[in-house]
C-alpha positions as CSV (number, residue, x, y, z in Angstrom):
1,X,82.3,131.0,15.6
2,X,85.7,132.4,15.8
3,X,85.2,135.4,16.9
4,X,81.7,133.9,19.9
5,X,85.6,132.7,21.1
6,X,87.1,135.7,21.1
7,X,84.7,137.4,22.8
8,X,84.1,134.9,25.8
9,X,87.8,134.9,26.0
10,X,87.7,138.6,26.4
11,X,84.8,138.2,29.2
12,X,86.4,135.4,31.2
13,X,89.5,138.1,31.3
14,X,87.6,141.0,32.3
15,X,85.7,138.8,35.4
16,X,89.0,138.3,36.6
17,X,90.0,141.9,36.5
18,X,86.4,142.6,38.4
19,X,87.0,139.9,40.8
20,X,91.2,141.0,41.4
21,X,89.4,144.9,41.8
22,X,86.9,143.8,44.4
23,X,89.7,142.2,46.3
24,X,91.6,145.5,46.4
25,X,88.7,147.8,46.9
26,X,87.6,145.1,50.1
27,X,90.8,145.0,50.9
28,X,91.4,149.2,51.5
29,X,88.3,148.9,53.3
30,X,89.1,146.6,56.0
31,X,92.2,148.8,56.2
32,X,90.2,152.0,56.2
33,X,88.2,150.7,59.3
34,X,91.3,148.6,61.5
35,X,93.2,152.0,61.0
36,X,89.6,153.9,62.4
37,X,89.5,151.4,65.6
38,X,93.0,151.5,66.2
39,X,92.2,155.8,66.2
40,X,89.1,155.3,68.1
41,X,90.8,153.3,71.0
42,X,94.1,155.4,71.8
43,X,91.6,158.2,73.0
44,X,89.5,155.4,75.2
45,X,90.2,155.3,79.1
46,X,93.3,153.9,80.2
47,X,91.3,151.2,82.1
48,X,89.8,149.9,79.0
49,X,93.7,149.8,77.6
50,X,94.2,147.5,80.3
51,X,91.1,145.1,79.7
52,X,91.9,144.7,76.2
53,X,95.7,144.1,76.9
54,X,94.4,141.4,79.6
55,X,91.9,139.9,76.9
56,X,94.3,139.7,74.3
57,X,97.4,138.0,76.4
58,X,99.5,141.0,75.9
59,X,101.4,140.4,78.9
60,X,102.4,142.9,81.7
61,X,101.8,146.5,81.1
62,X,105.7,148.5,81.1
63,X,104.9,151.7,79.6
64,X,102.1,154.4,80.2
65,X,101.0,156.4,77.5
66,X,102.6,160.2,77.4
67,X,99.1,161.9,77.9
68,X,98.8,160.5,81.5
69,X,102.1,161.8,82.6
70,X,100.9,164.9,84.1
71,X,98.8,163.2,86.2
72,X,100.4,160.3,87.3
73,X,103.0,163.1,88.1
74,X,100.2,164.7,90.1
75,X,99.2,161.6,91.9
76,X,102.8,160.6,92.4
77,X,103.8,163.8,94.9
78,X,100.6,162.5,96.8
79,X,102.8,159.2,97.8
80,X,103.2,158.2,101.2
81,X,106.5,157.6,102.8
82,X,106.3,153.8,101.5
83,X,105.5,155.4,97.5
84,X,101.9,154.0,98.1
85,X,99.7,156.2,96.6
86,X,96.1,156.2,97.5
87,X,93.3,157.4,95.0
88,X,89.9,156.9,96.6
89,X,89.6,160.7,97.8
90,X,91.4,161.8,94.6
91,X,89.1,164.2,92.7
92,X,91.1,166.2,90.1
93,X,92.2,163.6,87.6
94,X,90.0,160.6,87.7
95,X,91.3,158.5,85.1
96,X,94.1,157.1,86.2
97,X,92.8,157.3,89.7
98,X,89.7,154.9,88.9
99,X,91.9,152.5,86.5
100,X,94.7,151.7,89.1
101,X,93.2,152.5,93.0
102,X,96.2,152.2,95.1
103,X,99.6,151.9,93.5
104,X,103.5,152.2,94.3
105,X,104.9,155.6,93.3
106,X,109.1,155.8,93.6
107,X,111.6,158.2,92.3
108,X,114.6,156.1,90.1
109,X,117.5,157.9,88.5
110,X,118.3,160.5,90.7
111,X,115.1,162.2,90.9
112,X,114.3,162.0,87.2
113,X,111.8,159.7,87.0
114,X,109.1,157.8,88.6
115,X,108.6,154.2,88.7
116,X,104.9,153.4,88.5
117,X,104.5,149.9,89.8
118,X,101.3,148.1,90.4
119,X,99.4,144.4,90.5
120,X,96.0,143.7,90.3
121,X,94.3,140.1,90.4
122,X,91.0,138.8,91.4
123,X,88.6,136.3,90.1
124,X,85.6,137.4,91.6
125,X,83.3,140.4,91.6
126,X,84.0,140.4,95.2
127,X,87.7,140.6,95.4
128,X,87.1,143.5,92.1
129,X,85.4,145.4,94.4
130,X,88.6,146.3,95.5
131,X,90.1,147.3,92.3
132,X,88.3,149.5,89.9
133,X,84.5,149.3,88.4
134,X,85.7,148.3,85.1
135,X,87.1,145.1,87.1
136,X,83.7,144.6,88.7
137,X,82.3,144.2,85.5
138,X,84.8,142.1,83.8
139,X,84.7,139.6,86.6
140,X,80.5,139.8,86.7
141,X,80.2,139.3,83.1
142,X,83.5,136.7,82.3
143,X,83.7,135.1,85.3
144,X,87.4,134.4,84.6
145,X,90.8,135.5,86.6
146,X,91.7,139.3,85.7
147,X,95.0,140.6,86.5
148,X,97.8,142.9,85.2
149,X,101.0,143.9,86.4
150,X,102.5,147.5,85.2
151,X,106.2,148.4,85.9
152,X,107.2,151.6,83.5
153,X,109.0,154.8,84.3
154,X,107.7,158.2,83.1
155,X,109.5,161.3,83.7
156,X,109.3,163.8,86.3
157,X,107.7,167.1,86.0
């Protein structure tokens, strides 16, 4: 009988060893596939960036990732006396161009940078119509207020 005892006891101990090793293995998983979306959406379209910063509350946009420089740069010598900068008939670079349509361009810090400002609000597919087609769709499928404000600086080329 003594040693039936032993031998359950021994069990009962292992099953928690499986269980505790299922919970790590799960665990590097799930951290395995976070760290494989987080991957996968840095290289999405900076439109999308600003959808899911608008769906998750994050606030006001105030800095532009480093690969869009070179053409926000591009788009910026385009600017208008007032620093609007207009990006229907803009055909070299359309990322950028389709995420923020028209936008303020102004050179800060003596010439060294360029302040990217822009606002964008609507709450119906209408008034997106305006914006880009990513807003179009968010307002036809959520039906909700979409809007985002960005104010960052990136250096001039």
């Amino acid at each position: 009988m003594r040693k039936s005892k032993l031998d359950l006891a021994k069990r009962l101990n292992r099953s928690r060893k499986r269980k505790y090793d299922k919970f790590l293995t799960s665990s590097l998983y799930l951290t395995i596939i976070l760290v494989l979306c987080y991957l996968v959406y840095l290289n999405l379209p900076w439109s999308f960036h600003l959808f899911m910063r608008w769906a998750t509350k994050g606030g006001d946009l105030n800095k532009i990732p480093d690969k869009f420089y070179a053409e926000l740069n591009q788009l910026c010598l385009r600017a208008d006396s007032t620093g609007e900068v207009r990006t229907r008939n803009y055909t070299e670079y359309t990322e950028i161009a389709e995420s923020l349509g028209t936008f303020r361009c102004t050179l800060v810090n003596g010439g060294q940078e360029w302040l990217i400002e822009d606002y964008k609000s609507f709450n119906s597919a209408d008034e997106a119509i305006l914006g880009t087609q990513l807003a179009v769709f968010i307002t036809e499928i959520l039906g909700t207020d979409y809007s985002y404000r960005i104010r960052a600086y990136i250096p001039r080329y």
